[in-house]
GUMI-673883 format. One record per residue (C-alpha): residue number from 1; x, y, z; residue in one letter. Coordinates in pm, whole numbers, plus 50000, padded with zeros to 5 digits. Layout:
<recs>
n, c1, c2, c3, res
NUM, X, Y, Z, A
...
</recs>
This chain:
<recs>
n, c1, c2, c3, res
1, 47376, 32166, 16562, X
2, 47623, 32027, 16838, X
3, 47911, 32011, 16685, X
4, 47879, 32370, 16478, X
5, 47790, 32500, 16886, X
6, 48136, 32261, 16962, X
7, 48346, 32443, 16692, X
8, 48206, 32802, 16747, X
9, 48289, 32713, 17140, X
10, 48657, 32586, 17043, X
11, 48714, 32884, 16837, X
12, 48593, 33111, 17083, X
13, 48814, 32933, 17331, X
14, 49157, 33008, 17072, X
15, 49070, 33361, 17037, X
16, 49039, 33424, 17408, X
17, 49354, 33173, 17441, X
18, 49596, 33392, 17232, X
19, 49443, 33698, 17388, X
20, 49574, 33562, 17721, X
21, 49867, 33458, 17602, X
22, 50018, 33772, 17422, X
23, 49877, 33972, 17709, X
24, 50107, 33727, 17894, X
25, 50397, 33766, 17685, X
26, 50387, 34152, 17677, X
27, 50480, 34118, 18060, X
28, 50848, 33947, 17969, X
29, 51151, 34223, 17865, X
30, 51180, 34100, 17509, X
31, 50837, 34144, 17409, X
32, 50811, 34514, 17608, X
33, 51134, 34592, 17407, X
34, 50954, 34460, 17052, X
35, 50660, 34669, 17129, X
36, 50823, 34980, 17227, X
37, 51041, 34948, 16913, X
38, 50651, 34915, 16723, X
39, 50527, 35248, 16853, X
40, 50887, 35367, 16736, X
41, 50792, 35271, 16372, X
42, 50464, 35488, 16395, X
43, 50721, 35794, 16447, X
44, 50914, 35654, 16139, X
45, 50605, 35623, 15934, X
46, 50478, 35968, 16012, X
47, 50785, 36154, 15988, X
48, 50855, 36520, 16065, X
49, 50633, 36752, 16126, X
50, 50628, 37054, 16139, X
51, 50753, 37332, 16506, X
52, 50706, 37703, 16516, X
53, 50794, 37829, 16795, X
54, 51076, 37644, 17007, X
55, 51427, 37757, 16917, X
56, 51725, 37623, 17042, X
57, 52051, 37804, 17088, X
58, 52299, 37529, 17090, X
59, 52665, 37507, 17216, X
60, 52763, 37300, 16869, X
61, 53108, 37243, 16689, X
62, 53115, 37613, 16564, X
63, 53052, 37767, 16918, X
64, 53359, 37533, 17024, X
65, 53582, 37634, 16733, X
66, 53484, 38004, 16842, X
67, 53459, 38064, 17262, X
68, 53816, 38052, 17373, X
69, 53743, 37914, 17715, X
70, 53607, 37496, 17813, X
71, 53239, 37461, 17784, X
72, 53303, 37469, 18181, X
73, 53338, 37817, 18167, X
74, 53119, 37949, 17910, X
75, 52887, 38091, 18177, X
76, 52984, 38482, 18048, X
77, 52859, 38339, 17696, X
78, 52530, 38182, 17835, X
79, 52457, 38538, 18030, X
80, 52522, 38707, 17722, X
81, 52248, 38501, 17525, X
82, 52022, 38542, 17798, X
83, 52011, 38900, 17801, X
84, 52059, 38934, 17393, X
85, 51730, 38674, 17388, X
86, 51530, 38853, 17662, X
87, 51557, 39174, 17475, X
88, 51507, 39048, 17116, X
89, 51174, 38957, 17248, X
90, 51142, 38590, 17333, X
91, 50873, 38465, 17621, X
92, 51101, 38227, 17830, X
93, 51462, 38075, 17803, X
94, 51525, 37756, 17924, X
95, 51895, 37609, 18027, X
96, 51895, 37266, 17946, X
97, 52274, 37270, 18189, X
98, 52318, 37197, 18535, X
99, 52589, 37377, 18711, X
100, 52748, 37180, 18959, X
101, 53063, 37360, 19090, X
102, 53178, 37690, 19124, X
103, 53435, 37820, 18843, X
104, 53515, 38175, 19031, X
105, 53852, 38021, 19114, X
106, 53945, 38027, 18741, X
107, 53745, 38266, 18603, X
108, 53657, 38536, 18878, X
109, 53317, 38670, 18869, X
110, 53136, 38428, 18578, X
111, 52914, 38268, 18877, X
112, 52788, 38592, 18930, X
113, 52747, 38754, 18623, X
114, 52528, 38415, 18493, X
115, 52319, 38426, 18850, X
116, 52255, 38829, 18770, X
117, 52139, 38779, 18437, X
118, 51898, 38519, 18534, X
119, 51744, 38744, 18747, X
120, 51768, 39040, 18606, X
121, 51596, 38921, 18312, X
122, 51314, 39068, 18161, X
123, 51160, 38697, 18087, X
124, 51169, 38389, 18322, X
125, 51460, 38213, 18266, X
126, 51444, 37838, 18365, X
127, 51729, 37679, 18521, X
128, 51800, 37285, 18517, X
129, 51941, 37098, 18747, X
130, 52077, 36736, 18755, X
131, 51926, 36553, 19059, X
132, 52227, 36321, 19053, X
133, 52533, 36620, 19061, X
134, 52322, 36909, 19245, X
135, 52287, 36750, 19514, X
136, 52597, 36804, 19665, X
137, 52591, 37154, 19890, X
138, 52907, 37346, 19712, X
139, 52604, 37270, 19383, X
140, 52347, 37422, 19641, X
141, 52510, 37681, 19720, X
142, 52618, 37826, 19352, X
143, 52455, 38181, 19249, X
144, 52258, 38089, 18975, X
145, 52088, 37763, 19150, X
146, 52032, 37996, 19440, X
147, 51871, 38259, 19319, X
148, 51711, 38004, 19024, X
149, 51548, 37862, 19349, X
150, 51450, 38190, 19539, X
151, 51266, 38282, 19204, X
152, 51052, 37968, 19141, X
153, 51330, 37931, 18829, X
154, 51480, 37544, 18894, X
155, 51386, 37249, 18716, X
156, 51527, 36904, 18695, X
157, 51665, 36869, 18333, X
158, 51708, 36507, 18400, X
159, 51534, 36279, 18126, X
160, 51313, 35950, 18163, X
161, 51490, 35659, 18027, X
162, 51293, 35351, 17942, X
163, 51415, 34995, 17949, X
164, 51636, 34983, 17641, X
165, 51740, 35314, 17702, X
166, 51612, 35522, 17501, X
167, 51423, 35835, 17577, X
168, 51062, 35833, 17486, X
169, 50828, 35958, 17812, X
170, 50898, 36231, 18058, X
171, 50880, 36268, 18442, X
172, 50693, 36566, 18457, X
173, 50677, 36649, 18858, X
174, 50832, 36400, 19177, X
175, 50630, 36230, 19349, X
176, 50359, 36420, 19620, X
177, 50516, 36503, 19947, X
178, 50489, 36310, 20273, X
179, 50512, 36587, 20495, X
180, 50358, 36903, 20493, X
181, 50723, 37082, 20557, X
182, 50871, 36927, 20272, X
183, 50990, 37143, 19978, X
184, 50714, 37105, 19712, X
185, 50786, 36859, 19428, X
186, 51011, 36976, 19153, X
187, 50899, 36999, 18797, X
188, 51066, 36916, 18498, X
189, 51248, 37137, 18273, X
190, 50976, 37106, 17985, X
191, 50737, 37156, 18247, X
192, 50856, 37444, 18412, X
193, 50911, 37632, 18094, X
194, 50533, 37580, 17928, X
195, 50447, 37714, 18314, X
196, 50640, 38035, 18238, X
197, 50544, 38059, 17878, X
198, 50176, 38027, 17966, X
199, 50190, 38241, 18294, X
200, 50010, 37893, 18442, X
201, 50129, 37672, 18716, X
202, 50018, 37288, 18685, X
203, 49748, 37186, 18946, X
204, 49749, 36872, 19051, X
205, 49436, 36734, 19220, X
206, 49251, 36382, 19300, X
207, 49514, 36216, 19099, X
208, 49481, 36444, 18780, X
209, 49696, 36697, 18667, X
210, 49570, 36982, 18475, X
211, 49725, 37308, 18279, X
212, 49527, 37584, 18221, X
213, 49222, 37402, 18357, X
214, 49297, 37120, 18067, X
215, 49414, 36756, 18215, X
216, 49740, 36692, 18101, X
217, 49710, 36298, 17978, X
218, 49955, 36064, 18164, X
219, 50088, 35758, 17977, X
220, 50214, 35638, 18318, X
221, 50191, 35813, 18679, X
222, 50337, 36161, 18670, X
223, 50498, 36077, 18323, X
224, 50399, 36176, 17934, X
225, 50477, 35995, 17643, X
226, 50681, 36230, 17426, X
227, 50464, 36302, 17053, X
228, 50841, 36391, 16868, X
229, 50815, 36637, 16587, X
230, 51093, 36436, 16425, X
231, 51427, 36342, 16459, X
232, 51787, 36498, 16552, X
233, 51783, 36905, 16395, X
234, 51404, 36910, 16358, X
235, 51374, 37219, 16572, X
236, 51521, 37538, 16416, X
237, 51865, 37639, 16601, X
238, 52112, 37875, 16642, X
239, 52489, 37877, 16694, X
240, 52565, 37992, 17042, X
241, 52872, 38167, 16837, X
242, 52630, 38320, 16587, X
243, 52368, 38462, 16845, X
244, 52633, 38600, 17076, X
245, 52812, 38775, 16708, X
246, 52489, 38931, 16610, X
247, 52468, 39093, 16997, X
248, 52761, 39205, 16963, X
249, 52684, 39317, 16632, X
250, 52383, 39527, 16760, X
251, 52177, 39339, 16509, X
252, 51858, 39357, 16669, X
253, 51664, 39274, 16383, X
254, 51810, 38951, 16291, X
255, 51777, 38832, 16664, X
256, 51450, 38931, 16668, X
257, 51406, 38736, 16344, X
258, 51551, 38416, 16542, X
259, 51344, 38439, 16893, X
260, 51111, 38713, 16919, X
261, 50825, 38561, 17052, X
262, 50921, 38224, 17124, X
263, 51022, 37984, 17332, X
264, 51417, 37962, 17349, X
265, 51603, 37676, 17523, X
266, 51982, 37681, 17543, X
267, 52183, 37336, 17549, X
268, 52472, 37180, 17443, X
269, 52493, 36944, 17131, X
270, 52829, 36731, 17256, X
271, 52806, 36352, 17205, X
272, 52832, 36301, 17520, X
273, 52433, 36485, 17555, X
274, 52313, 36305, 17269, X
275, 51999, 36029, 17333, X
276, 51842, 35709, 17165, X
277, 51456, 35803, 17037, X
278, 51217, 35643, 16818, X
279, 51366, 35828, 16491, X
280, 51690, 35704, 16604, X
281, 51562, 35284, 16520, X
282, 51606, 35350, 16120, X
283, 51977, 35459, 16144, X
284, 52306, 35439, 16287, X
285, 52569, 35661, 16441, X
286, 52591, 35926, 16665, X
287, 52428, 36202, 16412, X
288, 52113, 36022, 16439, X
289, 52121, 36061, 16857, X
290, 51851, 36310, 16945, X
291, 52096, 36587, 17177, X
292, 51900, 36644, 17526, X
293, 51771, 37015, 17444, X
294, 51602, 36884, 17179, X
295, 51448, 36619, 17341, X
296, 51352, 36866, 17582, X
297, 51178, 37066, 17301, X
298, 50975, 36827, 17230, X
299, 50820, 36756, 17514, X
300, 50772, 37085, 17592, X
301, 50570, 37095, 17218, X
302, 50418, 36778, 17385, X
303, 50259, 36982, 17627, X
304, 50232, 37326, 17480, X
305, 50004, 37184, 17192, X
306, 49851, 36953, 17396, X
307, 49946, 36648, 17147, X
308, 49928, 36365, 17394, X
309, 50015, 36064, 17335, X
310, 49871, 35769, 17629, X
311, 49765, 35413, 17573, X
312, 49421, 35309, 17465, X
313, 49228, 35222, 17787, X
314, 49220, 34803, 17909, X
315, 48883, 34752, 17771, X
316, 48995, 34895, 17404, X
317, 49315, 34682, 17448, X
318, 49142, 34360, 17500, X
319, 48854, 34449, 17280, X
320, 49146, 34532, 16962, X
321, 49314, 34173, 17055, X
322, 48990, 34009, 17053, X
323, 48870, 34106, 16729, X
324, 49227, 34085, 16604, X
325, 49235, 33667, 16722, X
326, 48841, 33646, 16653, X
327, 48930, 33773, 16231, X
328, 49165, 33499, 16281, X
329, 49041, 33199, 16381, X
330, 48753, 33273, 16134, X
331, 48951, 33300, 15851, X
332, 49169, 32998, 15959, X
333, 48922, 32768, 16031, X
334, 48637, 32857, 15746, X
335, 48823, 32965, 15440, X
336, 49074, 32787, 15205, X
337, 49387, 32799, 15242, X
338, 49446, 33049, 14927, X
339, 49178, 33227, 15037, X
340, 49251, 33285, 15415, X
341, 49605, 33380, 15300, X
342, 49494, 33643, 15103, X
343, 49218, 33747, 15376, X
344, 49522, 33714, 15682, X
345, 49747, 33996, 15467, X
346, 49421, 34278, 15479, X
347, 49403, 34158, 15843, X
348, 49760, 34205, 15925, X
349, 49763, 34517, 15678, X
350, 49401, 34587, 15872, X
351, 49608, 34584, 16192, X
352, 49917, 34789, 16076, X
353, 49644, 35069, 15933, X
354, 49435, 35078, 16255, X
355, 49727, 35121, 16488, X
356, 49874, 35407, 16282, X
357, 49582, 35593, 16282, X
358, 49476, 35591, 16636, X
359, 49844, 35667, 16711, X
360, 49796, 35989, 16476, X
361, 49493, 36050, 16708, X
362, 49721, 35969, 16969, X
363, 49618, 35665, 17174, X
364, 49857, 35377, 17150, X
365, 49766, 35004, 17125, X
366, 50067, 34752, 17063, X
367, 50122, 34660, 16666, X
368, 50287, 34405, 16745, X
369, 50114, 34280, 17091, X
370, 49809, 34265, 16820, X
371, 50046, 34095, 16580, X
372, 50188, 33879, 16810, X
373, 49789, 33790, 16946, X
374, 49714, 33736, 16551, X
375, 50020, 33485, 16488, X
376, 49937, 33282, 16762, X
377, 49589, 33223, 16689, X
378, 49694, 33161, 16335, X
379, 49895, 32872, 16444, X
380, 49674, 32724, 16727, X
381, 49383, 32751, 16424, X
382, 49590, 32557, 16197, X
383, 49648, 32315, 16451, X
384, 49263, 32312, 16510, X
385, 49192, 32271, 16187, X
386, 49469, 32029, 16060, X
387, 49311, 31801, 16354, X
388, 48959, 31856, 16238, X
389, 49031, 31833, 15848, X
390, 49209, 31472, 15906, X
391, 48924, 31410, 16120, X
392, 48684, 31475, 15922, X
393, 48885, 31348, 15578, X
394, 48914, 31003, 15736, X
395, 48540, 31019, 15788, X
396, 48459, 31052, 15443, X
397, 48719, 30823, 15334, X
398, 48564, 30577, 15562, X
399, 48227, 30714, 15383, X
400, 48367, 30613, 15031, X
401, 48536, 30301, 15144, X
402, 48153, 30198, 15288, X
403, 47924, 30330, 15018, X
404, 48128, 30274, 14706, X
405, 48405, 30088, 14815, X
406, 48763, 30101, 14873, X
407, 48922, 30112, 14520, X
408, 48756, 30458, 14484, X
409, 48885, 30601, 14811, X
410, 49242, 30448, 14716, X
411, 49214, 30619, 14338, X
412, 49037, 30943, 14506, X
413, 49326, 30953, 14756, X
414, 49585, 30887, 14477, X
415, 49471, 31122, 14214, X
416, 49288, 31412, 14427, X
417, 49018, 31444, 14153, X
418, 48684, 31353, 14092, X
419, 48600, 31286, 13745, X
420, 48414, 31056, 13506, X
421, 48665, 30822, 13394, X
422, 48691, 30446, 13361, X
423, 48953, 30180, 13306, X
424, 48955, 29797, 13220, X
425, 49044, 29520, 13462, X
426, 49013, 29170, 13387, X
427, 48827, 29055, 13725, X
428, 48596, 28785, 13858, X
429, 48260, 28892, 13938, X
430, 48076, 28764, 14233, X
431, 47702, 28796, 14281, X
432, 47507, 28665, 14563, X
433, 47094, 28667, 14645, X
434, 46889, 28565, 14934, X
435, 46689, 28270, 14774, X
436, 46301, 28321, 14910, X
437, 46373, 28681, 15060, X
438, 46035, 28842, 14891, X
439, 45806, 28581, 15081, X
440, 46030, 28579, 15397, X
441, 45974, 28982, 15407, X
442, 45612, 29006, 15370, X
443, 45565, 28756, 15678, X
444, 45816, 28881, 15881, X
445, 45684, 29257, 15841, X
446, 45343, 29129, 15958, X
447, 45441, 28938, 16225, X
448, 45755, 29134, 16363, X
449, 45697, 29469, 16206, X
450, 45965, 29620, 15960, X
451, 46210, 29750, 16171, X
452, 46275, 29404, 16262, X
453, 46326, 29273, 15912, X
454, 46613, 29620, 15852, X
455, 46752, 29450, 16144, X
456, 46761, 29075, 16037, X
457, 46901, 29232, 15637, X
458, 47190, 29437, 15815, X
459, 47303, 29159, 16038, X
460, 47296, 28928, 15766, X
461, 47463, 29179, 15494, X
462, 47769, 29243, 15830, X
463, 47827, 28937, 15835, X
464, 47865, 28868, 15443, X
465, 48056, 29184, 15346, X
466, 48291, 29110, 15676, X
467, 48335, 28724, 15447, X
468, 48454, 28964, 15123, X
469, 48671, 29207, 15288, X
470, 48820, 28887, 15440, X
471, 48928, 28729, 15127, X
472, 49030, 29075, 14971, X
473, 48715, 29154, 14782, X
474, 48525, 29497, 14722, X
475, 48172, 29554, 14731, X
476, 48052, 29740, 14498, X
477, 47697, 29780, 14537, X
478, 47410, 29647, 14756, X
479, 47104, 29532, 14478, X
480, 46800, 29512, 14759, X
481, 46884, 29143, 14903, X
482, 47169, 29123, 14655, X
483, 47532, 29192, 14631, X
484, 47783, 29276, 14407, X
485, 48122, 29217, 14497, X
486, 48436, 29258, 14266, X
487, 48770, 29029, 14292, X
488, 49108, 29178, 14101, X
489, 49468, 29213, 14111, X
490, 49452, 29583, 14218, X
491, 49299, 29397, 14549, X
492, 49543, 29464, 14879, X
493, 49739, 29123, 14913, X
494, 49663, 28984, 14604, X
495, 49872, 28774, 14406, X
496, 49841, 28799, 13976, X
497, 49593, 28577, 13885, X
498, 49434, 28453, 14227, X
499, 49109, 28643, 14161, X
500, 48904, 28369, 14076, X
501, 49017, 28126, 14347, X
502, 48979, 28406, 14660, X
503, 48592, 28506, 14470, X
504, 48519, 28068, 14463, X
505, 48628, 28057, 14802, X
506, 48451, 28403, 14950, X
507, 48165, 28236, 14796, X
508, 48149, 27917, 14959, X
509, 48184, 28016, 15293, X
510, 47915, 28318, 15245, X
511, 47638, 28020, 15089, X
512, 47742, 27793, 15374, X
513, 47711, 28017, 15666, X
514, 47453, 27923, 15895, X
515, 47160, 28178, 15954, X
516, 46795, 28184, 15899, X
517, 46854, 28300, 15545, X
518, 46970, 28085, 15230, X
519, 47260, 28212, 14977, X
520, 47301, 28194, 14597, X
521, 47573, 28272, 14440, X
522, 47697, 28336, 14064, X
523, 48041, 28377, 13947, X
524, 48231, 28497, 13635, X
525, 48561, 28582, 13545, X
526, 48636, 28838, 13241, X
527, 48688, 29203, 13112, X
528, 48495, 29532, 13231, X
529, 48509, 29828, 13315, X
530, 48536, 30013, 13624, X
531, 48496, 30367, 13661, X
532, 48279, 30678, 13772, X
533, 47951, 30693, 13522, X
534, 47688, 30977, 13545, X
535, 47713, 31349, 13545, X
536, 47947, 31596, 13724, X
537, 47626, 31638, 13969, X
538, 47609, 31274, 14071, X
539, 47864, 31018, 13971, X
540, 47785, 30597, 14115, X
541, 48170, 30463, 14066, X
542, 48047, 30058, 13881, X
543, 48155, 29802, 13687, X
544, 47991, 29750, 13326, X
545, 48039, 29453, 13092, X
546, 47912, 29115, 12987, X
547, 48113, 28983, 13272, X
548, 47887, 29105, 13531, X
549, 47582, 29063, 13356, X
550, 47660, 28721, 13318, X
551, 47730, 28644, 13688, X
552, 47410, 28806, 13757, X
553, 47262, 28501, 13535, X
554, 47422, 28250, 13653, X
555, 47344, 28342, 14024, X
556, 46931, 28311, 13935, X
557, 46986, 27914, 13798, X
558, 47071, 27853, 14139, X
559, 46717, 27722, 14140, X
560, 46665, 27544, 13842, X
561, 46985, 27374, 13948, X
562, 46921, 27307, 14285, X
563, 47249, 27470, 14341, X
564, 47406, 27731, 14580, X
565, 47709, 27818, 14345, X
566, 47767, 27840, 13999, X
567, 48050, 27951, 13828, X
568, 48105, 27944, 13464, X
569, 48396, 27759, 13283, X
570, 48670, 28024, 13243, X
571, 48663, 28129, 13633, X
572, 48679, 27734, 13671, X
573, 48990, 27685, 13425, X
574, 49157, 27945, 13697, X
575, 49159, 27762, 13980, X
576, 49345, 27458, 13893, X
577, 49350, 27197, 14148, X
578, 49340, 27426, 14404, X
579, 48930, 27364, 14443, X
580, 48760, 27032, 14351, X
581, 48493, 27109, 14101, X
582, 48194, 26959, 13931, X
583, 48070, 26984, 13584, X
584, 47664, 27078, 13620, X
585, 47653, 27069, 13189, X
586, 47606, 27366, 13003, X
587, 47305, 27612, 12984, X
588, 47207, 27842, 12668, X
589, 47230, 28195, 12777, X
590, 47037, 28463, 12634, X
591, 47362, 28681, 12426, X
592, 47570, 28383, 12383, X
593, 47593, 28205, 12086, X
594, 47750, 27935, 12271, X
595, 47624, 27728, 12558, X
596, 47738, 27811, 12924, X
597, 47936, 27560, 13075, X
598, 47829, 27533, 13446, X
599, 48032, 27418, 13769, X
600, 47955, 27415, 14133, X
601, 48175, 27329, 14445, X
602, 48217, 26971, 14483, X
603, 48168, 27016, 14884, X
604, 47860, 27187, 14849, X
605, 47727, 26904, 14602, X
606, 47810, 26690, 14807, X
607, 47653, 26818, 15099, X
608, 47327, 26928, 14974, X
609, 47320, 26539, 14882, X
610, 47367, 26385, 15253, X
611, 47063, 26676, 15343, X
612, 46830, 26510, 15079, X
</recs>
C-alpha cells in the first residue's frame, strides 16, 4: 500500500511538475512566438468562411493603371466614391487612409472637395487617422480631419502588431483619460464604423465594455483577438477604377448591386499596406500579406457578429494542462511501451481535436503550451519509470538468483523468455544434510519455541550457501535441512574441468565448520539435465539424472560410514593430486549393477580419528 501511495504521489508530483514548467516556458519569446504560430494553424485548419456584408473598394493595380494623378492626390477619386456609395445605398464608409499634408498646392481645391463630401454625406463616413503622422498640426489642421473631428467621424486606422509582427488583435479604444478636460479616448477604425453601422456608441463601464448592451470580450485590456474570415481577397472588392466608371456611367443598379446596404471601407492594396496574419504562416510572398483594409474588415466582422475570440479563463488553462500531463504520466508509467505509444498518439490527436474545437467556439487554450506540458511529462515519466523498471528488474533478478539460482537469471537475462526447456551439462553434484536435525527440532521447539529453531536453520543455511557461492557453486534447491548445490563449467570463474575439485573442497569446509549442527555430505560427478520442468503456470528450473540421485545416496551412508563426506570414484579420478583421498571400499547401490566405489577426505578421516 506504501509504495502504490509513493508512486501515485511521484506521479502526481510530474504532472504538476510539467504543468509548472510549460507554464514557465510560455513566459520566454520563443515559446510565445510557437504558440501564437499554434492558434495560427486553427485559422489554417478552418479555412474561409464565409462575409456578407463588408465590401471593400480598393485602390489596386487597375485603379493605378487608370487615375492619372499619385495615389497622393486621388482625394477627387475618394470623394467621388463616397458620394457614388452613399447614394447607391450603403450604411457607412470607412477610409482606411490617413491624410497627413495638404495637396491644395498641387492640386487646388481636392482638400476641400474630399472634406465636403464627408460631410455632406448622406451616411457616416469614418475617417482614419495615423497616430504616428497626424500628429503634426499642418495634419490637424487639414479639412477632412477637421471636420472628420467636429462630426464624431475620426478613428485611428493604426493596427495592433504582436511580437513577431504580425497582426492578429486590435486596440479597440486608448486608454481612459486622466483628466476630466482631456479629449475622450479615440476609437479604432473597426470600432468606429460598427458604431455608425449600428447607430450605437460603445459604453465602457467598471472595466467592461459593452455594444448594444452586449460585452464586447477582450483577449487583452482594451484589445480583441481578430476571428479572420480567411486570408488575403476573402472579402468581396471593388476596383476604385471600376466603381468610379460605373458613377460615371450612371449605373445605379450595378452599384447598388456592389454596396447597397452594406458596410463599405475604402483602402489601398500597395505592398507597402500589406500585413503578416495567421493565413499568411502556410505561404510565401507578398500575395499572401493580408492589405490593412482588409484586416480592418475583419475585425470589424469580429465585432459586428459578435465572433469573439479570448483565452480560456486560468482555471480552464491549468485544469486542460493538468489532465493533459495527468493522461500522461498514466499512460507512461502503467502501460507497455507499444501500448502507451499507441494510447500517447489519441492523446496528442485528443489534444489537437480539443483545442480546435473550443477555438471554433472561440476560447483559446495553447496547442502547443498543452503539447509542450504533454512532452515533458512524457520524458520525466520515462525517466521515472526507466529508474523504477531497473529497480524493480534487479529486484527480481536478485529474486531468481535467491530462489532458483543464478544460472536461471543469467539464461533469463540472456534469452528474454521463459519456457520449458532443458539442456545437458556434465556437472558434479553436491548434497549436504544436517545429521540428527529431526530430534534436534522437536527439543528445541519445546524448549525455545519455533521461531527460534527458523532462526538457528537460516543462520546455519547463510552461512553454508555464503561457503558455495564462495567456491563458484549454485544452489539449486533447499530439501527441508538439505541442500542441493550444482558445480559446472558454465560456473563464473571456472576453469574446464575443475568442477569436481571446487564441489570436494566447498564440501569440506561446509562439514567442518563449527556450529551446533553436524554436516553430511554426498558427492557425484556425471551427466543431467538442467532446465525449467512443469507447466506454463508454474515452472521449478532442476536438475534430473542418475547423477543427482546418486549423490543424494551417497550423502545418507554418511552414517553407516561414520563419515562426513563421500564422494564416489569418478568425481575422485577428477581431482588428481590436488586432494589427498581415501578409499572407504565399495557399497552396492540400489540401480547399479556395479558396486559404488566410496572415498572420503583424508583430513577429515583423519580428524574424526584424533576425536575418537
Amino acid at each position: 500500500m506504501k509504495r502504490k501511495l509513493r508512486h501515485w504521489a511521484l506521479c502526481a508530483l510530474i504532472a504538476s511538475g510539467s504543468t509548472m514548467a510549460a507554464w514557465s516556458l510560455s513566459k520566454i519569446r520563443f515559446f510565445q512566438v510557437l504558440n501564437l504560430k499554434a492558434c495560427d494553424s486553427h485559422f489554417v485548419v478552418r479555412g474561409a468562411q464565409p462575409t456578407s456584408n463588408i465590401v471593400l473598394l480598393t485602390g489596386d493595380q487597375k485603379a493605378m493603371d487608370t487615375f492619372p494623378e499619385l495615389r497622393l492626390f486621388w482625394n477627387k477619386h475618394y470623394a467621388d466614391a463616397i458620394q457614388a456609395a452613399g447614394e447607391a445605398g450603403a450604411r457607412v464608409i470607412g477610409l482606411d487612409l490617413a491624410f497627413a499634408i495638404p495637396i491644395d498646392e498641387w492640386k487646388p481645391g481636392y482638400d476641400e472637395m474630399l472634406a465636403g463630401a464627408v460631410s455632406t454625406s448622406p451616411i457616416p463616413v469614418v475617417c482614419g487617422f495615423a497616430s504616428d503622422i497626424n500628429s503634426n498640426p499642418a495634419a490637424q489642421r487639414l479639412p477632412i480631419n477637421m471636420i472628420a473631428g467636429a462630426l464624431g467621424l475620426s478613428a485611428f486606422a493604426n493596427l495592433t502588431t504582436d511580437t513577431d509582427d504580425f497582426i492578429r488583435n486590435q486596440e479597440l479604444f486608448e486608454g481612459a483619460a486622466f483628466n476630466a478636460n482631456d479629449a475622450p479616448a479615440a476609437h479604432s477604425l473597426a470600432l468606429r464604423v460598427v458604431e455608425k453601422y449600428l447607430n450605437a456608441e460603445m459604453e465602457f463601464k467598471d472595466g467592461q465594455a459593452t455594444l448594444q448592451g452586449q460585452p464586447i470580450s477582450m483577449s487583452t485590456p482594451r484589445t480583441i483577438a481578430i476571428n479572420y474570415a480567411g486570408g488575403p481577397n476573402t472579402f468581396p472588392r471593388v476596383s476604385l477604377a471600376d466603381f468610379e466608371a460605373a458613377a460615371k456611367a450612371g449605373n445605379r443598379e450595378q452599384l447598388r448591386k456592389w454596396v447597397n446596404g452594406k458596410i463599405v471601407l475604402i483602402g489601398s492594396e500597395a505592398k507597402e499596406d500589406r500585413f503578416d496574419t495567421p493565413f499568411y504562416t502556410m505561404f510565401e510572398g507578398a500575395i499572401w500579406r493580408t492589405s490593412g483594409v482588409e484586416v480592418h474588415a475583419n475585425a470589424v466582422r469580429t465585432l459586428l457578429d459578435r465572433l469573439y475570440l479570448k483565452p480560456v479563463p486560468e482555471w480552464g488553462r491549468t485544469l486542460g494542462l493538468l489532465l493533459a500531463t495527468g493522461a500522461t504520466v498514466l499512460i507512461a508509467t502503467s502501460l507497455r511501451a507499444s501500448r502507451a505509444s499507441a494510447w500517447m498518439l489519441i492523446q496528442i490527436s485528443g489534444i489537437l481535436i480539443s483545442t480546435h474545437l473550443l477555438f471554433r467556439w472561440g476560447l483559446i487554450l495553447s496547442t502547443s503550451e498543452m503539447l509542450l506540458a504533454t512532452t515533458i511529462c512524457l520524458m520525466a515519466s520515462v525517466i521515472y519509470r526507466f529508474a523504477t523498471a531497473e529497480k524493480r528488474g534487479n529486484l527480481f533478478r536478485r529474486a531468481v538468483s535467491l530462489f532458483v539460482g543464478k544460472q536461471l537469471a543469467t539464461s533469463l537475462d540472456e534469452s528474454e523468455d521463459i519456457a520449458l526447456s532443458g539442456k545437458r551439462l556434465n556437472v558434479t553434484i553436491l548434497f549436504t544434510d544436517i545429521r540428527g536435525f529431526t530430534a534436534f527440532t522437536e527439543k528445541a521447539c519445546d524448549e525455545q519455541g519455533p521461531e527460534a529453531v527458523v532462526k538457528m536453520l537460516n543462520e546455519y543455511m547463510a552461512a553454508m550457501v555464503a561457503i558455495i557461492v564462495k567456491y563458484h557453486g549454485h544452489v539449486n534447491k533447499f530439501i527441508g535441512d538439505g541442500i542441493l548445490a550444482v558445480f559446472s563449467d558454465d560456473d563464473d570463474g571456472a576453469v574446464p574441468g575443475d568442477h569436481a575439485l571446487r564441489t570436494v573442497r566447498c564440501a569440506t569446509e561446509m562439514v567442518t565448520l563449527p556450529g551446533q549442527f553436524q554436516t553430511g555430505s554426498g558427492i557425484h560427478t556425471g551427466l543431467v539435465v538442467v532446465g525449467n520442468v512443469g507447466s506454463a503456470d508454474k515452472m521449478e528450473y532442476t536438475v534430473l539424472g542418475d547423477t543427482v540421485n546418486l549423490a543424494s545416496r551417497l550423502e545418507s551412508l554418511n552414517k553407516e560410514h561414520h563419515t562426513k563426506l563421500l564422494m564416489t570414484g569418478v568425481t575422485q579420478s577428477m581431482l588428481g593430486e590436488k586432494v589427498e583421498t581415501v578409499h572407504l571400499g565399495e557399497v552396492p547401490v540400489r540401480g547399479k549393477a556395479q558396486p559404488i566405489p566410496l572415498y572420503t577426505v583424508a583430513s577429515l578421516v583423519a580428524k574424526a580419528a584424533v576425536n575418537a
